[in-house]
N, C-alpha and C positions, 0 to 999 in steps of 0.2 A: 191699876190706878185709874179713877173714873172722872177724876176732877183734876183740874190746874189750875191753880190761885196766882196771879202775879202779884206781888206789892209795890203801883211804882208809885210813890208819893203818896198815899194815902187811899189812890184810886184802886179796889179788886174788881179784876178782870176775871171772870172764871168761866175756862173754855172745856164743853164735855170730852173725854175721852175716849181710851177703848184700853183693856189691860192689852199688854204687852210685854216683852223682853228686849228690853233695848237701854240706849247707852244714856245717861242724864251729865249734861257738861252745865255748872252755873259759873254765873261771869257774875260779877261784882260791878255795879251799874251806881256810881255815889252809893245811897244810902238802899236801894233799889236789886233785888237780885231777881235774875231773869235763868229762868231755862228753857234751855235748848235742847228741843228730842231729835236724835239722831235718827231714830227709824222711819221707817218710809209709811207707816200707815198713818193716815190724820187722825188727829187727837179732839176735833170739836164732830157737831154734827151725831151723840150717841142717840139712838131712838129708844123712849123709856119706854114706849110700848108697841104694838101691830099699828097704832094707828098713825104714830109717825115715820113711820117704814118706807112711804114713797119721798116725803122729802128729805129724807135720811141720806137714801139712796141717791138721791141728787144731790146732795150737796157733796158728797165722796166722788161722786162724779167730776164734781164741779173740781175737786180739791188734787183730786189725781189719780182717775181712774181712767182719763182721756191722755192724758199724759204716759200712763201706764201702757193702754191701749197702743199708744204709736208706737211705744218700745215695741212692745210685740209684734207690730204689723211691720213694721222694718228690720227685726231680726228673727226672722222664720229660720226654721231647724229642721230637716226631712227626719223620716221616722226612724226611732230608734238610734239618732246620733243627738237628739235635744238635749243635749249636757246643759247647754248658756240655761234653755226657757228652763229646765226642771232647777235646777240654781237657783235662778230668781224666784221660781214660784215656791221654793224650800224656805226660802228667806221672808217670802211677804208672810208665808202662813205660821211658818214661827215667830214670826214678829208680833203676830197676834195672839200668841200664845197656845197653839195647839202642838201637838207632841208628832213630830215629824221625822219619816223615815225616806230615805231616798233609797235611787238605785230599785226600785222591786218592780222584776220584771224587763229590767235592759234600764231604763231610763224613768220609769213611773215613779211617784212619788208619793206617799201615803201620810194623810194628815188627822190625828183625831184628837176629839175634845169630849173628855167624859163630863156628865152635867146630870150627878145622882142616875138614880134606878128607872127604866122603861126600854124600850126598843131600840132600837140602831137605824139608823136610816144613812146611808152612802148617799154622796153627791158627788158625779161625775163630770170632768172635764177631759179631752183632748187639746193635744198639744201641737201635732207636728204638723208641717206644713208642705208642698207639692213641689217637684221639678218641674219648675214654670218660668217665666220671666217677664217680669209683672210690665204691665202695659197700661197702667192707671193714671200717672201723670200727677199722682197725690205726692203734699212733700212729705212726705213719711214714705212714700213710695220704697220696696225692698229695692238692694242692688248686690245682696248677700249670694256668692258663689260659694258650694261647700261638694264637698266628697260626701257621698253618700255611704254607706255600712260597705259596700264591697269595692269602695275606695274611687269608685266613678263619679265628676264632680258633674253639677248642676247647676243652671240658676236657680233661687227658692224663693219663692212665693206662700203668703199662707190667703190662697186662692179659694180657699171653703173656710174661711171664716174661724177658725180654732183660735186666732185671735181673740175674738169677741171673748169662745169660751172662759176661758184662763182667767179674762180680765173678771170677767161676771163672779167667776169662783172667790177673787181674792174680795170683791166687795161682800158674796154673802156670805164668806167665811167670818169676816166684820163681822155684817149683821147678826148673824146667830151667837156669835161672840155675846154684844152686846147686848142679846135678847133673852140670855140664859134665864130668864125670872119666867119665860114665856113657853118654856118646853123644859123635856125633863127625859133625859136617858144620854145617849151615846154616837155624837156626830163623827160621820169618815168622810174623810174629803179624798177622791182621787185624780190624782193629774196623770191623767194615759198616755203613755206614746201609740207610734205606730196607729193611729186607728185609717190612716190612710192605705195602709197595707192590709187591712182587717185582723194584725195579729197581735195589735196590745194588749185589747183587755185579757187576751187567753195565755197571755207570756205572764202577765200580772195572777190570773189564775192559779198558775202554773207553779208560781215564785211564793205559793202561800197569801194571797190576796184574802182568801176564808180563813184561813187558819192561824195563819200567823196576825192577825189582826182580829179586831172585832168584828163579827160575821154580821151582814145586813139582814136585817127583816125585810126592807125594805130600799130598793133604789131609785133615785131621779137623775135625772137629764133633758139637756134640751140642742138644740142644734139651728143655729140661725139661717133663714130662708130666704135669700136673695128676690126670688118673686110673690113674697110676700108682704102686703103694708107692715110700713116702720110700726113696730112695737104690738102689733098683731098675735097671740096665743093660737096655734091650730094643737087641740089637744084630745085625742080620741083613744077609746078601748079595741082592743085587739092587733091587726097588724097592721104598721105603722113603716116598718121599713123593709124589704125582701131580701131574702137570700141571697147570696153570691157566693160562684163556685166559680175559679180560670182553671182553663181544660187546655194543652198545648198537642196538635197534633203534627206530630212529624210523616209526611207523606214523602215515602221512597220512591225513587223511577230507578232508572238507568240512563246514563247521559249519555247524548250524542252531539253532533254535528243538527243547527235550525235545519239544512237544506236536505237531511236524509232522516227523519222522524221517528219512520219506520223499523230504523236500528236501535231505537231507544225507547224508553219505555217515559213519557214526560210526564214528570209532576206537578206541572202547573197545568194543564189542562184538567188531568185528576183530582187537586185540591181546589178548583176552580167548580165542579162538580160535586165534589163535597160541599162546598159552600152554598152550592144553591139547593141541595138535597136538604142541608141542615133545616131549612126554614119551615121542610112542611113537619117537622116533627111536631112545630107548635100548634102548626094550623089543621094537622089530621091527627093528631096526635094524645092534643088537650083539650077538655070541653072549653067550649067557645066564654063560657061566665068564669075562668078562668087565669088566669094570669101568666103569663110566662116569656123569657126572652133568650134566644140566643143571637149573640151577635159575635160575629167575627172581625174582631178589631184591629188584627192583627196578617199580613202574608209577605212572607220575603221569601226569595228565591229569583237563582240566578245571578249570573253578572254581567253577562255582555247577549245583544242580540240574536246572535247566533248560534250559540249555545245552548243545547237541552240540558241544565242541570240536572244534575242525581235527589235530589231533593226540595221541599219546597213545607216550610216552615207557618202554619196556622195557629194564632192565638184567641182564645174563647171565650167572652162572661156568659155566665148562665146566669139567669132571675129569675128566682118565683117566690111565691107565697105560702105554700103548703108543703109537709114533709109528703105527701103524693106526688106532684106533680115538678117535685124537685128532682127524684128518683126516675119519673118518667122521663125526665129529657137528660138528666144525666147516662140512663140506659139507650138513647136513643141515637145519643151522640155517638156511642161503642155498633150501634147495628149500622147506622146509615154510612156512618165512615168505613168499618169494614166492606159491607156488602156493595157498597160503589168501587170501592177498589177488586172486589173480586169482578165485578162487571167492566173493569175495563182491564180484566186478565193479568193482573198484580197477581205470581206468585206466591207462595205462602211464608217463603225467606225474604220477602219485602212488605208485608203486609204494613200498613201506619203505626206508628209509635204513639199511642195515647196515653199522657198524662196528666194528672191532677193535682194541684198546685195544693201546698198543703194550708196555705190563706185563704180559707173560707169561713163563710158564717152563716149559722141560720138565719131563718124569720125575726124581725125585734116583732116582740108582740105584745102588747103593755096587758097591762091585769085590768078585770072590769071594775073589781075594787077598790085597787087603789086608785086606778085613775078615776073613779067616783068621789073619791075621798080628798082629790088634790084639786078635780074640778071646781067641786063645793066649795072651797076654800076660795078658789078665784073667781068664782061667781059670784060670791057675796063683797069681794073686795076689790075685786078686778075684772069684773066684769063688760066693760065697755071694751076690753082686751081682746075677749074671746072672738072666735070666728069660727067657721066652715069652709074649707077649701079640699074639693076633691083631689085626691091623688092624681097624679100625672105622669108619674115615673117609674121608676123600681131599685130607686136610691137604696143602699144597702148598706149598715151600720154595723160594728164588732158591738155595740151595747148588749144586744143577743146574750154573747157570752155570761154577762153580769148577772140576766134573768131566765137565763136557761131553767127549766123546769128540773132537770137534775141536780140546780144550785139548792131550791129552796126559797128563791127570794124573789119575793113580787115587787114589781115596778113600773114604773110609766115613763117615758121619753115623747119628749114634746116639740113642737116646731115655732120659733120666734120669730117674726118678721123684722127683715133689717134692710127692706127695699130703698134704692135710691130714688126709685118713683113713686109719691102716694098711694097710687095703687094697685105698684109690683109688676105692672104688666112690661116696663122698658130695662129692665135690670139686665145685666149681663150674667150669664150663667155658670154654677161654681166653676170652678176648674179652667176657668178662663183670665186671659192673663189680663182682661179690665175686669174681673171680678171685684166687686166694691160693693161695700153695704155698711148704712148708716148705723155710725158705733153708739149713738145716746141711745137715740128708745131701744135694742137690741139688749146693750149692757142694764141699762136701768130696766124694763122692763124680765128678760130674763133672770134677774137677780130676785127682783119682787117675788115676780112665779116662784123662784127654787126657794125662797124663804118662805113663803107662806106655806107653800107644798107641804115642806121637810115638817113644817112646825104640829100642822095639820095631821104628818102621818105621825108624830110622837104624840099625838093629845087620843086618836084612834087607837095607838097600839096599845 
């Protein structure tokens, strides 16, 4: 239903809508009958075409998509227990009438809208949010304590912004809704868990994400950027986010007595030596125009001062860029930690326990096509958006899995600006517990992007 006619005395009011499934209650008003829509999506503000798409998008803002927003920013979900957010986001996108499957993949949520004959294009969001304990001071501010998947609670925080996502998805799920005159094939919306652990989209893989659904031609995403300007686009081909592999090495000794050394065999001077070994793998290792990181984030061992514990516990990220130079410090990790340990006369019944966590991900590495194809799009119509901002990190994304070259499916993943400072340079950084970034240009901005994008790769395919 795309209109609402009231009749109160003579006067019609006609507010646009959006189709739907939802509940209609009329109340007898004198002579005057009024309805009342039960569902959560607003009924005015339809855009009849691309060109009223930005004030579209505001006004759904304006109506409750900030309202939406602080639900989600005050009831964060760690990954793979999002039951509440994947609920709710069940319910906004069926309300919009797209044909929804929950549960795939632990917690993911699968949304599609067929719209006649041409290509599929996916649109992805994340969902879950970080054992943190928010230190922002917003009244929305989280105060949510939950048990995580192996039953250890936390405080939770949604400290990288999957808030924003969620919220962006349910407006352009809207808009495409309402845009159907404007594109022509087969939208999938997916709500991911787990991408903080890096193992949603590949549990959703896993769970028939291809097969049991309509398989993408093509996918988009975007991911909000704390130091960068509110409502800012950074959108480039090739790679865009790096690898990550956690590596746990278990370093054996033999315990003794602090005050006699020499009877034991210690592992914290030994892992202490691995850790400074590790560093020249990058720096002698990999060409210097290269990219790579190992970092040890992680050492526990022992319990009291005087004590040589029997072991001593190392945790690992590794980053890079290329399936080369991944392989190289992944192999590099296995020589420098053995052969330091045989250098300080570690037996071969205590050698280190090295292992490999099975939450990794490749390179995200967007296509040159399509990200050509989505660019155009926003350069003709969003163009005052766009930007250039070097990379600075080795941020690492499960989106990979979506475009993996073995799927078949090309796509682009983009960075939105949702700085609290105009020019992103004072913002607090993800993962932190003042993490905060402005929900208008963010929401309203990345919604425009993924709509004109999606519409862009259906008019090309």
């Amino acid at each position: 239903m795309r209109g609402l006619a009231i009749n109160t005395g003579g006067a019609n009011i006609a507010k646009k809508g959006t189709a739907m499934k939802t509940r209609i209650t009329s109340i007898m008003l004198g002579s005057a009958v009024a309805i009342l829509w039960a569902g959560s999506p607003a009924i005015a503000h339809t855009p009849e075409n691309l060109s009223e798409l930005p004030e579209a998008i505001a006004a759904d803002y304006d109506d409750r998509l900030e309202d939406l927003y602080e639900h989600f920013h005050a009831n964060p979900e760690l990954s793979f227990v999002e039951s509440k957010t994947a609920a709710r986001m069940a319910e906004e996108l069926r309300a919009l009438g797209y044909d929804v499957t929950e549960g795939v993949g632990g917690t993911g949520v699968v949304a599609v809208l067929k719209n006649g004959d041409g290509p599929t294009v996916m649109m992805r969001a994340d969902m879950d949010g970080l054992p943190v304990r928010e230190n922002t001071g917003l009244k929305h501010a989280s105060k949510v304590m939950q048990k995580d998947r192996n039953g250890d609670e936390f405080p939770v925080m949604h400290a990288c912004g999957h808030d924003i996502h969620i919220t962006s998805m349910v407006s352009s799920a809207k808009m495409m809704q309402d845009l159907k005159g404007e594109w022509s094939g087969t939208l999938v919306l997916i709500v991911q868990p787990a991408e903080e652990i890096i193992a949603g989209a590949k549990a959703m893989i896993e769970d028939g994400l291809f097969t049991r659904f309509p398989k993408p031609d093509y996918v988009i995403g975007f991911h909000v950027w704390a130091n960068l300007a509110p409502g800012k686009i950074v959108m480039e081909s090739g790679t865009v986010m790096s690898s990550s592999d956690s590596v746990y090495i278990t370093v054996r000794g033999v315990g003794a007595h602090g005050a006699s050394p020499h009877q034991g065999l210690d592992p914290i001077a030994l892992g202490s030596s691995i850790v400074m070994n590790l560093q020249t793998i990058v720096t002698r290792n990999v060409a210097p125009l290269k990219p790579g990181i190992i970092t040890v984030g992680t050492f526990h061992a022992g319990t009291k001062n005087n004590i040589i514990p029997h072991e001593a516990k190392l945790g690992l990220t590794v980053r890079s860029d290329d399936p080369e130079t991944r392989e190289k410090l992944l192999a590099g990790i296995t020589r420098v930690t053995n052969n330091t340990a045989k250098a300080f006369g570690v037996p071969d019944d205590l050698m280190p326990i090295i292992d490999h966590a099975p939450n990794r991900t490749p390179p995200t590495i967007n296509d040159a096509g399509v990200t050509a194809i989505v660019r155009a799009a926003l350069e003709e119509d969003m163009g005052d958006h766009l930007t250039t901002v070097p990379r600075e990190g080795m941020g690492a994304e499960d989106f990979a899995y979506l475009m993996a070259p073995e799927t078949g499916v090309r796509g682009v993943y983009f960075s939105v600006g949702g700085s609290i400072e105009e020019d992103g340079s004072k913002s607090p950084s993800h993962h932190s517990p003042e993490f905060n970034v402005l929900p208008e240009p963010s929401i309203t901005a990345g919604t425009e992007a993924m709509v004109r994008g999606a519409i862009a790769l259906f008019d090309k395919g």
